[in-house]
N, C-alpha and C positions, 0 to 999 in steps of 0.2 A: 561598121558604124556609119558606114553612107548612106541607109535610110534616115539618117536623120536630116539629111534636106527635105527629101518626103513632109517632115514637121515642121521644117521651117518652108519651104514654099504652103504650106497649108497654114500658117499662122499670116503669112502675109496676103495670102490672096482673102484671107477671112477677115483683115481688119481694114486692109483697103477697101472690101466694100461693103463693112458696117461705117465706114468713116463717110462714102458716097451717101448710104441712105441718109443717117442723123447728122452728117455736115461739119466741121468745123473751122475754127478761125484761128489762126495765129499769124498776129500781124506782125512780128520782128522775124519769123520764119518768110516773109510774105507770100502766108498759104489762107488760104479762103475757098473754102467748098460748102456752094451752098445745099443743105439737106433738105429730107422731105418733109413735112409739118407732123406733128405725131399723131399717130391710128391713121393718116392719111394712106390712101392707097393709090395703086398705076395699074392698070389695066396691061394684061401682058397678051393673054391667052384667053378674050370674055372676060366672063365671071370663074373661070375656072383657076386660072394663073394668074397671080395679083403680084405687086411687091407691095406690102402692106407692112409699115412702120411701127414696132413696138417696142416696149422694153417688157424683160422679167426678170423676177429677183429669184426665179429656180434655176431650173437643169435645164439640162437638152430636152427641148418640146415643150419647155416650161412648164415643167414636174415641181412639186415642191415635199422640200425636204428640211423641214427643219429651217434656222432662222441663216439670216443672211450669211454674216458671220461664219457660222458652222456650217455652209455651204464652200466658202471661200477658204477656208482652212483646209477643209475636206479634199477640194480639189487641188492642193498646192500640195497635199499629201500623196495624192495620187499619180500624179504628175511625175513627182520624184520616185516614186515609186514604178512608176513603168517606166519611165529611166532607166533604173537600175535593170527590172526585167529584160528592155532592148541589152543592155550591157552585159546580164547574164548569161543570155540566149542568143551572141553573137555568132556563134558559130553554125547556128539553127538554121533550117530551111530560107530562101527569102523568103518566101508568103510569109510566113508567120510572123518576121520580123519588120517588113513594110506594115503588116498589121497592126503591128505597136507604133510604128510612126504616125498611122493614121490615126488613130488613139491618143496618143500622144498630142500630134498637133490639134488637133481640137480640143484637148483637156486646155491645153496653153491659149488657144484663140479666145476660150468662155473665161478662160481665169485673167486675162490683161483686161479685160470690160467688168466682171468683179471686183478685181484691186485698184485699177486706177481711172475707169471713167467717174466714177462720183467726185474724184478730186480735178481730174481736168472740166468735168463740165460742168464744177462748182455747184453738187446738189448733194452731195454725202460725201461722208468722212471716208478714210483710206479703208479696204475692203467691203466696203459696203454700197457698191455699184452695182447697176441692171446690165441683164447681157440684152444687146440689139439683137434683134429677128425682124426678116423682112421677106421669106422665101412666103407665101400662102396660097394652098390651095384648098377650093371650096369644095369638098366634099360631105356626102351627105351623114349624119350624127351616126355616132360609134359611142361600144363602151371599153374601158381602157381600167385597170385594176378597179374593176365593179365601178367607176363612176363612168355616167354618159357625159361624153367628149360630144359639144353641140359641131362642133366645125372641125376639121383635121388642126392639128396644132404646128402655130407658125415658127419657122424655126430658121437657120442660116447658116453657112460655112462648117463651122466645126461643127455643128452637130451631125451632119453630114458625115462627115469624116471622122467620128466617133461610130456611127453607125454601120458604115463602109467596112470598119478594121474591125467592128463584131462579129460579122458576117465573112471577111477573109480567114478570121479566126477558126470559126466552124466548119467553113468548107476545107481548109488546111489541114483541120482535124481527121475528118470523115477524110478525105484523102491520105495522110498517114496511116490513119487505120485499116483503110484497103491493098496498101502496099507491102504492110507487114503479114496480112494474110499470105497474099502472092509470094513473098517470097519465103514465106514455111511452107505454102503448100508445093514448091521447085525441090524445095530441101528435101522434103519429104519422097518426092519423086526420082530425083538423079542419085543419091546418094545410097546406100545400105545405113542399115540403121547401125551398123557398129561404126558406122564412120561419120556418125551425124556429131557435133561437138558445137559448143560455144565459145566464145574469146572476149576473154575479158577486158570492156570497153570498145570494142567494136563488134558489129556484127560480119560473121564470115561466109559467104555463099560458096558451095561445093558444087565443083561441074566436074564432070565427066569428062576427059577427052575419048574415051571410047575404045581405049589401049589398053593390053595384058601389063603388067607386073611383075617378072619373074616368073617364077612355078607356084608363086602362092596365090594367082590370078586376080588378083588384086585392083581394082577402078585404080586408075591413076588421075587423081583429080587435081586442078589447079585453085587458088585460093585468092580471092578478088576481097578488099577490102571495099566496104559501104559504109555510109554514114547511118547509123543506126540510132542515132539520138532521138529522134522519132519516138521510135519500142522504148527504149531508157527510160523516156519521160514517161509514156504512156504508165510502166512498170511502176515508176515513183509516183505517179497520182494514184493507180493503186493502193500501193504502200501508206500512201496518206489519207487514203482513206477509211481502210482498216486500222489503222493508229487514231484517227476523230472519231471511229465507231466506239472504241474501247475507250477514247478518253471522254465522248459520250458518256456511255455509259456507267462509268466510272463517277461521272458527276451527279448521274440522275442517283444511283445509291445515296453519293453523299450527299445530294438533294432529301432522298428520302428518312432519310437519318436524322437531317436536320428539323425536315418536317415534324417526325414524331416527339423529336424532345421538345419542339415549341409547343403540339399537340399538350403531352404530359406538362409543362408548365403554364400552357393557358388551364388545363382542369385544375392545378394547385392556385392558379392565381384567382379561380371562380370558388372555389373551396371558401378560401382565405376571405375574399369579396363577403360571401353569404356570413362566414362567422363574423367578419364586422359589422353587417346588418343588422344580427340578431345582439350583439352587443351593445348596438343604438340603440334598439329597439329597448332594453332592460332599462340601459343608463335613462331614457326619455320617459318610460316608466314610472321610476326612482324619486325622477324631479319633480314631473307631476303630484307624486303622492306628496314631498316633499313641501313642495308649495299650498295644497290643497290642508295638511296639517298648520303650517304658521295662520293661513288664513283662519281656519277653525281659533285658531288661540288668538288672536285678533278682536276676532267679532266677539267672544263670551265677555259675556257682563260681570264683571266684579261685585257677589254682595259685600253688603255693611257688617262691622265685625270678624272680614276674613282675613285683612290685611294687619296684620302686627305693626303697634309704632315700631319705629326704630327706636334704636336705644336714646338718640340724644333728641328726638321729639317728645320723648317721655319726660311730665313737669313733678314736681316736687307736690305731696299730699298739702289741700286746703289747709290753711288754718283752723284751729276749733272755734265753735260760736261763738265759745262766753268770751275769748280775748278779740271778734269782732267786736262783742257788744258792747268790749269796757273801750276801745276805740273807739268806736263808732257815738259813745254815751255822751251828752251833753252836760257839762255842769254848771246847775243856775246858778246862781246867787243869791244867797239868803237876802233879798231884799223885795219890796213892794213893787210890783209893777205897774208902770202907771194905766188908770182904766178900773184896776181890781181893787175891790176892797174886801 
């Protein structure tokens, strides 16, 4: 685990001089360093080599991926996570494990300028800070996952050192896997093949010392113990790779599977769909006619004679003449009116 100063001298040399470029003040420490103005630049090397002052709220080269936040998580995840990798694989080659140091420390350089510059330099809430970059060189436009990159992308410290332990990674790599060639193809040559064998959890190389055996003339070989974790892993990323093939696959069935029942339930649900249509289509019909009848009964005119009284508008039969007339009859009086004679 003593690559891990590796990460800790690269977390410190990375924040001391993003702390030079962008400057800070803390006057009960009595620390005052003055920074450079922002997008300002210094001339290093011409126009080729700058120190050029910025912030980004992405990755290394100032990539973006998703929102601040889920940037800052993301990296605090990863973090602990090659952690544990160095701690897994401590018995591993150095390369490989300096490799995760450098990885390591720069995952940690970019993530203390995510979590906690927005709160010391009082411009965002906790995780949600810019990483400083101030490395820039002027190189002529490139394109970079399909989009054109006008200038090379300004970057600093860890991301350096993210990049370094990518590239130790790979040549680590391609060097283990040259070595376990060489030594199958030694096996292959000093030994006879009935005496060729493997051991479990170590690899064993078979030499010759070039000496008889009794009467059964027998190679009398000696047995050197290597570290063979190299092959092991190699054998297990195999292994897991064939296990993601099959559990691939395995998914894309139940993928497909799933597809066609939703397939069969969108044609039941368009079935369904059209027989509701066509049953608006009746019901709208229906009312139409419906209304198009009251209206008729509306507008027709009523003749005379068609309507029956009701029973209690019906009156009782007139009286007869003669009992108007004997009502209605005046009686004189037998006597002389004046005027007549």
């Amino acid at each position: 685990m003593k690559v891990l100063y590796w990460s800790l001298v690269i977390v410190v040399i990375d924040q001391i001089t993003k702390l030079k470029v962008k400057g800070i003040n803390i006057p009960w420490l009595g620390i005052h360093v003055e920074g450079m103005p922002y997008q300002s630049s210094i001339k290093v090397i011409g126009d080729f080599f700058q120190f050029t002052f910025i912030e980004n709220p992405g990755m290394a080269f100032g990539l973006q991926l998703g929102s601040k936040l889920f940037l800052t998580l993301f990296t605090i995840f990863a973090t602990i996570l090659i952690f544990f990798i160095i701690y897994k694989n401590r018995n591993e080659s150095y390369l490989l494990r300096i490799a995760l140091a450098f990885i390591l420390g720069g995952a940690m350089g970019n993530l203390i300028d995510r979590t906690f510059y927005g709160v010391i330099y009082d411009y965002a809430p906790l995780f949600y800070g810019r990483v400083v970059d101030f490395f820039h060189f002027d190189i002529p436009d490139f394109r970079l996952f399909g989009k054109t990159v006008y200038t090379f992308p300004i970057f600093n410290v860890a991301d350096i050192a993210v990049t370094a332990g990518f590239i130790l990674i790979l040549l680590g790599y391609k060097k283990a896997f040259k070595e376990d060639k060489k030594e199958d193809a030694s096996k292959n040559e000093l030994v006879p093949a009935d005496m060729q064998f493997a051991a479990a959890g170590a690899g064993l190389v078979i030499a010759s010392d070039n000496s008889e055996r009794g009467n059964d003339n027998i190679e009398n070989v000696d047995f050197e113990f290597i570290n063979s974790n190299n092959l092991n892993s190699l054998n297990d990323m195999d292994k897991q790779q064939e296990i993601k093939k099959e559990e691939f696959a395995k998914n894309k069935e139940h993928f497909e599977k799933k597809n066609e029942e939703f397939e069969i339930k969108k044609e039941e649900f368009e079935t369904k769909k059209e027989n509701f249509e066509m049953n608006k289509e009746e019901f709208e019909k229906e009312k139409e006619i419906r209304k198009e009848k009251e209206v008729e009964k509306e507008e027709k005119p009523e003749m005379p004679g068609e309507t029956p009284l009701e029973p209690e508008e019906r009156t009782e039969p007139d009286a007869s003449v003669d009992e108007l007339e004997n009502k209605e009859r005046i009686v004189i009086p037998n006597q002389d009116l004046p005027g007549l004679k």
